[in-house]
N, C-alpha and C positions, 0 to 999 in steps of 0.2 A: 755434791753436784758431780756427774759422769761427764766423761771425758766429751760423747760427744754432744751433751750439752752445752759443754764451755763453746765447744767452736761453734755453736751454733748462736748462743748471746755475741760471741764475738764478729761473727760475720754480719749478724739485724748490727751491731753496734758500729762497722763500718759503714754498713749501708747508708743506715741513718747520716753518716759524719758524713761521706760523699755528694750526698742529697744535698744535707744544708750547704757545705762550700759549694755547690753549683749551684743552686739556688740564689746566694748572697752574689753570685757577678751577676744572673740574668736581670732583663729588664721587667719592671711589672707591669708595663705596656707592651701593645702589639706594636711592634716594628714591620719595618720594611725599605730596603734599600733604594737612596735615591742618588741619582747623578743628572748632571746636566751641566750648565756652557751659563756662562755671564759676558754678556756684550753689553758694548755702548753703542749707539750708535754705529751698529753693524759689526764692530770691531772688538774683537776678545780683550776683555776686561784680565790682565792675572797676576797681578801686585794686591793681595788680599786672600782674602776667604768669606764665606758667606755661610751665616750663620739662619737655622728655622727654627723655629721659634715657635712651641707647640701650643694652642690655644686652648684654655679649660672648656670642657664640653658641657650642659646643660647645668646644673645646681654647683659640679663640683670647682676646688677651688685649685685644683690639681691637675695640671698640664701634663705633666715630664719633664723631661730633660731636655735642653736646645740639641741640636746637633749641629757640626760645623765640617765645613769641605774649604783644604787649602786651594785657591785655584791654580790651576795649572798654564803653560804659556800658552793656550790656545783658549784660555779660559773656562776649560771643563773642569769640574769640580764631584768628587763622592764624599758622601756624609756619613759620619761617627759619632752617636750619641757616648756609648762606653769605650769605644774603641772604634779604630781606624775603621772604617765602611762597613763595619755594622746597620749602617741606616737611621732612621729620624721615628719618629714616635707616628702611627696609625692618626691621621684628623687634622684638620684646618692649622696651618702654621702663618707666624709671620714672617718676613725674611728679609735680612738686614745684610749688606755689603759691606765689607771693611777693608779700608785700606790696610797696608802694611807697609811701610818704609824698607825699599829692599838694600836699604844699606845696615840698618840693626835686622832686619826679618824678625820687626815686632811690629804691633800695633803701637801708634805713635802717633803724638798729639801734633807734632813738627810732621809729620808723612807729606802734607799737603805740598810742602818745597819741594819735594821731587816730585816729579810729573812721570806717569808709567809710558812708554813709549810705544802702545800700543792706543793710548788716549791723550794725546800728547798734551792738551790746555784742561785737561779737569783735573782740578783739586778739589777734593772732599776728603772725613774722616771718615765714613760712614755715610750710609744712606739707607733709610726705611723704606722697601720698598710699600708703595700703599696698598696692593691689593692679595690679599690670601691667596693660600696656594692651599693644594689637598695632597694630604701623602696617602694613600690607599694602600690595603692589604693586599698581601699575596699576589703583590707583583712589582715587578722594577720598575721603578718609577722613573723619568726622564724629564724635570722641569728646568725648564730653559729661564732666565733671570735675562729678560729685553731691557735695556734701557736706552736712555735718551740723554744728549747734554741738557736740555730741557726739564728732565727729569730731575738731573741731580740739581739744576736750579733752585725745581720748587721742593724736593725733598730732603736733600743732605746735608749733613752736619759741617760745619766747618773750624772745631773745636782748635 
């Protein structure tokens, strides 16, 4: 074998290795970055994070990945499927509220004892919200998460 053969298996043989490690982080779905605000009744929900929840599309039985946003004190939130704001999987998601107890900053079955001060009488663990949402391609997406006391009435967890 000539010399510069060798560095020429050698360079296809990085290539090759390069490719695959990039390939093994990317997603196999179309993404797209989303952000937006979770209120309650007017008022910024941000003791939690809010998770989407990607819906299998026609025969397949394969969604993705959820994506999750911690919310922030104004209750705006950006979503990371593999990582931080990376964004949420391309199609119809579900989308689920979670509380967080901000005295461990975990999800927590007890969370409902403390009341966020920005919703001062709702306790809940979670809430489903009922109606889908679309994450679309090739562009930023900005879905707003409205809710109601009402809401968390008839939909939330109280685990």
């Amino acid at each position: 074998m000539t010399h510069s053969t060798s560095w020429r298996l050698l360079a296809l043989a990085i290539s090759v290795g390069l490719g695959a490690i990039s390939g093994c982080s990317g997603s196999p779905y179309d993404m797209a970055s989303v952000t937006g605000k979770v209120t309650i009744d007017g008022q910024p929900f941000a003791q939690g994070k809010v998770m989407f929840a990607p819906i299998a599309a026609g025969k397949s039985s394969e969604a993705g990945r959820p994506a999750f946003g911690r919310l922030q004190s104004d209750g705006s939130f950006e979503l990371g499927t593999y990582e931080p704001g990376d964004g949420a999987v391309v199609g119809e998601h579900w989308v689920t509220v979670i509380r967080i107890d901000p005295e461990t900053d975990q999800d927590d079955q007890e969370a409902s004892r403390v009341a966020p001060p920005s919703a001062a009488l709702i306790q809940f663990s979670r809430i489903a919200v009922p109606t889908k949402v679309i994450v679309s391609a090739d562009q930023d997406n900005v879905i707003d998460v409205v809710l109601t006391k009402a809401d968390l009435a008839r939909y939330a967890s109280h685990d």
